[in-house]
C-alpha positions in Angstrom: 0.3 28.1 -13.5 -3.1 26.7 -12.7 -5.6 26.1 -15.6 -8.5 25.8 -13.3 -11.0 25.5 -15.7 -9.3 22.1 -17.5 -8.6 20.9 -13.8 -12.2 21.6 -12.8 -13.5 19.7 -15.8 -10.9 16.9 -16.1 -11.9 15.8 -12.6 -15.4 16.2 -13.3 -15.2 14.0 -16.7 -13.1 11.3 -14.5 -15.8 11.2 -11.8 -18.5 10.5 -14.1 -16.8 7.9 -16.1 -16.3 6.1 -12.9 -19.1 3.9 -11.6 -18.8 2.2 -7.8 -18.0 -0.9 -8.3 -15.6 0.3 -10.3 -13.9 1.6 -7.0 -15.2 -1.6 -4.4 -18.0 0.7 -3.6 -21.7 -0.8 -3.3 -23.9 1.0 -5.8 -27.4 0.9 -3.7 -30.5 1.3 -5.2 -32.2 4.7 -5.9 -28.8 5.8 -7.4 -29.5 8.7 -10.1 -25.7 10.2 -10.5 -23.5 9.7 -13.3 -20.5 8.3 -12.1 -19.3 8.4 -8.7 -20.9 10.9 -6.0 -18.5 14.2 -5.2 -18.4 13.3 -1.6 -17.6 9.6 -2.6 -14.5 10.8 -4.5 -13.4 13.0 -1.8 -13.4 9.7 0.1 -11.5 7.9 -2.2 -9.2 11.0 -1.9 -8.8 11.6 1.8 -9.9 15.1 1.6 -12.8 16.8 2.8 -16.1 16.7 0.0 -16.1 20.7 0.6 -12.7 20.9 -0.8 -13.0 18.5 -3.5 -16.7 19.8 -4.5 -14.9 23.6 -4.9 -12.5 22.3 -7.8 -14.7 21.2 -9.6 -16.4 24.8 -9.5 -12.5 26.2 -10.5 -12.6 27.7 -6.7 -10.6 27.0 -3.6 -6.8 27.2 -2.7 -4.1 26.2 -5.5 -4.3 22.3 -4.5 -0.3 20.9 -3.0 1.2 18.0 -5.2 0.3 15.8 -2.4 -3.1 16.4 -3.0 -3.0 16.1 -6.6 -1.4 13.1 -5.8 -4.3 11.4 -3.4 -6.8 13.2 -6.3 -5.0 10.9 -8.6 -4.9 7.8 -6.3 -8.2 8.1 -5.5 -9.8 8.5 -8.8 -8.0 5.6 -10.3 -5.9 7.7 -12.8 -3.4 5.9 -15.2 0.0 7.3 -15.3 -0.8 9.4 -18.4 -3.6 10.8 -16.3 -2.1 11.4 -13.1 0.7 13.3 -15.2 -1.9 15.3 -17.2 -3.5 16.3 -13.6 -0.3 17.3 -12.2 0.3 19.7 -15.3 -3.8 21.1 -15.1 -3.0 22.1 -11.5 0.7 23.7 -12.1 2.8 21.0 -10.4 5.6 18.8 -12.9 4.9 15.1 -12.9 6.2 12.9 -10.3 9.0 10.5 -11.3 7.9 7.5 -12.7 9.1 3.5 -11.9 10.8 2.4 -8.9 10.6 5.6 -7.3 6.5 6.2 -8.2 4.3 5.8 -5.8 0.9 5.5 -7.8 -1.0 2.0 -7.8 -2.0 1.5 -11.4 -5.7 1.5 -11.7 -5.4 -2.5 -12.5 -4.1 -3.1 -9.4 -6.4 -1.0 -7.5 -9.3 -2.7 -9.5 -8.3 -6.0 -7.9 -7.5 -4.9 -4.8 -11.0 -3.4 -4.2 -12.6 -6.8 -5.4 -10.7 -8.1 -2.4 -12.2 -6.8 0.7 -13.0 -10.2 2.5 -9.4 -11.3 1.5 -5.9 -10.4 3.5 -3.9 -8.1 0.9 -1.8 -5.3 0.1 0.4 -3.6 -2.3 3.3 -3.0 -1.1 6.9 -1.3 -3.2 10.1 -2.9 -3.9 11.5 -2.2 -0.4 8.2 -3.2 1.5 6.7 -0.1 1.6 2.8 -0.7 2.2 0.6 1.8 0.0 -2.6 0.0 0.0 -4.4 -3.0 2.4 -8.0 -4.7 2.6 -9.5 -4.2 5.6 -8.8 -7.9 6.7 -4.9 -7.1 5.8 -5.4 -4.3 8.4 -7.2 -6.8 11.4 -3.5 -8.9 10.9 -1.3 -6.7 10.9 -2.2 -3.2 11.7 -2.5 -0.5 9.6 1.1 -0.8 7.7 0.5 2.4 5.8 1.3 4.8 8.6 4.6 4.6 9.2 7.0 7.5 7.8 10.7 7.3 7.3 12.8 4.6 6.8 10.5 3.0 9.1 7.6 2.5 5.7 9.9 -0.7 4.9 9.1 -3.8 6.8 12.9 -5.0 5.9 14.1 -1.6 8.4 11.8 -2.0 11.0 12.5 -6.0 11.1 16.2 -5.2 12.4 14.9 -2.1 14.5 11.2 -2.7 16.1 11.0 -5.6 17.8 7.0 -5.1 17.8 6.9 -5.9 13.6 8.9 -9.1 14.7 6.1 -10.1 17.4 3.5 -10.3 13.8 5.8 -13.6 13.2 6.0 -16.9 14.5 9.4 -16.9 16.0 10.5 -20.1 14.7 10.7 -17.9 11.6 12.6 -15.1 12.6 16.1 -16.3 11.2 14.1 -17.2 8.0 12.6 -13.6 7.4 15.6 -12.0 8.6 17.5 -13.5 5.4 15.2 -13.0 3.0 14.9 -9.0 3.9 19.0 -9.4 3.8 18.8 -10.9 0.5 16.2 -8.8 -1.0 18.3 -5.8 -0.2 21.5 -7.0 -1.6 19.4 -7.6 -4.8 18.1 -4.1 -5.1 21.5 -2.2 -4.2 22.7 -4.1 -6.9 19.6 -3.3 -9.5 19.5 0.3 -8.4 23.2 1.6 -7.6 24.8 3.7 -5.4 22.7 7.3 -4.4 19.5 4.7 -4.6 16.9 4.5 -2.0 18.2 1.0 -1.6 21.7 2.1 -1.0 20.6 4.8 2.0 18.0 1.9 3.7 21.5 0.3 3.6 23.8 1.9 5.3 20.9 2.7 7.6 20.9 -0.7 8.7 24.6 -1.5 8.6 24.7 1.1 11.5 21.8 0.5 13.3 21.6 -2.9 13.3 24.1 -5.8 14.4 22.5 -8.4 13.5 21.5 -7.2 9.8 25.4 -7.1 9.5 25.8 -10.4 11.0 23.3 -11.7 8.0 24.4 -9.4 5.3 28.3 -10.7 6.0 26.5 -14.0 4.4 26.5 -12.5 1.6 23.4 -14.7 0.7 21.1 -13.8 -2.6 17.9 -15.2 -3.7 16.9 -16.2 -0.5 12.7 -16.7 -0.8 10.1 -17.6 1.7 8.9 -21.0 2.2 4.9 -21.7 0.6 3.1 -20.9 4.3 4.0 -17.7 5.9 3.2 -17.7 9.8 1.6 -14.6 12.0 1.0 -14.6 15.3 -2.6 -12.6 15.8 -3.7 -11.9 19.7 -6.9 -12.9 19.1 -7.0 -15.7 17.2 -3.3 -17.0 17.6 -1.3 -18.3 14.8 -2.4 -17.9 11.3 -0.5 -20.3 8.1 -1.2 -18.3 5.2 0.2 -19.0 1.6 1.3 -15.7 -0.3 0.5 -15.5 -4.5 1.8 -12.4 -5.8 1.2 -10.4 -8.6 3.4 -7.6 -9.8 3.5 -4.7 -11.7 6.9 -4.5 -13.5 6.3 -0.8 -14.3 6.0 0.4 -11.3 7.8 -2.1 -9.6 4.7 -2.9 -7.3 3.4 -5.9 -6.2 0.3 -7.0 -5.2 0.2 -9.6 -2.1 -2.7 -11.9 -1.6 -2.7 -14.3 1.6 -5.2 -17.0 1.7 -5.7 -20.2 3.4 -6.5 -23.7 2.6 -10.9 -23.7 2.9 -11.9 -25.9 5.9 -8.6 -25.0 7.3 -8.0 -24.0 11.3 -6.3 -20.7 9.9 -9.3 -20.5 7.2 -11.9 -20.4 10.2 -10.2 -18.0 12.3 -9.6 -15.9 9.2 -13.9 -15.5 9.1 -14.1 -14.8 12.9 -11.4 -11.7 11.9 -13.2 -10.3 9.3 -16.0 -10.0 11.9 -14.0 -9.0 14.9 -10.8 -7.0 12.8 -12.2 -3.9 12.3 -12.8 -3.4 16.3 -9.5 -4.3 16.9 -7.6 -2.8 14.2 -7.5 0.6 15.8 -5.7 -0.7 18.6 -2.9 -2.6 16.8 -2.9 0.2 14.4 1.1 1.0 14.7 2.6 4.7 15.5 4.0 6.6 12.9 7.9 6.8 13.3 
């Protein structure tokens, strides 16, 4: 059941403890609120700030665990948190590890310090949760895809448009890497894992992931540039750190370029131009 009044409060008490840059928001000038701004939250939270502003008032519609679970996202909750939200609004915690999907506030926190950077945060199978808005002007926005299709390893073997993101002299390269990653991860995780299904998805949609995966290859890892092709400012040689979060099994993906570089010069004319374009390369959800 609902306790409306904790959830009501709980939110309230996180909103104000949050300030904007907490959040990569700019904190302007004549700012008087403590905390974050209700419709700045409902932001964060892709909801509407009508909907957001009526919990807080213990009014409105018993809120869905998906929306708990962008409440949580978007107000930088730890896992402790997100679980004690979950419980205020009726719903049992989500599963935690491998499976979660919840970007640990200190992730978030960098990621949001990163806006003139390309990076994202994506899951153990390639899933993309989160990207900067230059991330987006590369390679679309990654988040939208449902299905199988979330993992860039399945739609390497089944979309030839993710393949046209990558310089082609690279192609047999990425293809057994993904190959290798999975073969690590069916291993890690076991039968009945997500792993294991994305598996036999590809085994039987794919000829040439069985081709690779007859290799039997492991450990296979990227060299230090990784190549995109852009269409408006051609090819980009990016070098990828990673960070990761081993409880969640996240990890944070950071591309950056050599300063004074071709790729670092083209990389300033997308963070001026991306965010026209990114709509248009913007994949479809499959």
């Amino acid at each position: 059941m609902i306790d409306r009044a904790g959830l009501a409060e709980f939110l309230r008490r996180r909103r104000e403890s949050l300030q904007p840059e907490d959040v990569g928001l700019p904190r302007g000038q004549r700012r008087r609120t403590a905390g974050l701004r209700r419709e700045e939250v409902a932001a964060l939270c892709h909801i509407s700030a009508d909907y957001y502003s009526r919990l807080e008032r213990e009014r409105g519609p018993h809120p869905s665990e998906s929306m708990i679970a962008s409440i949580a996202q978007g107000l930088h909750l730890s896992l402790d948190e997100r679980d004690h939200l979950f419980r205020l609004a009726g719903h049992h915690p989500p599963a935690r590890g491998a499976m979660s999907e919840h970007v640990s506030p200190g992730l978030l926190r960098i990621l949001d310090r990163l806006a003139d950077t390309p990076a994202e945060i994506v899951t153990e199978l390639g899933e993309t949760l989160r990207q900067t808005p230059l991330g987006v002007a590369i390679t679309g926005d990654t988040t939208r895809y449902t299905g199988p299709a979330r993992s860039i390893g399945y739609r390497w073997f089944t979309d030839p448009a993710t393949r046209a993101l990558y310089h082609p002299d690279d192609h047999p390269l990425h293809s057994r890497v993904f190959a290798s990653g999975l073969r690590k991860l069916v291993t890690l995780r076991g039968p009945g894992s997500r792993a294991a299904h994305l598996l036999e998805l590809l085994l039987a949609n794919s000829e040439e992931f069985r081709a690779v995966w007859g290799e039997h290859e492991i450990g296979v890892h990227y060299n230090d540039v990784k190549r995109y092709v852009h269409p408006e400012v051609g090819v980009l040689e990016l070098t990828c750190q990673t960070l990761l979060d081993p409880d969640q099994s996240h990890i944070l993906l950071v591309y950056t370029a050599a300063p004074g570089s071709e790729t670092h010069e083209k990389l300033r004319l997308l963070s001026v131009i991306g965010p026209q374009h990114a709509a248009a390369r913007t994949p479809p959800s499959s």
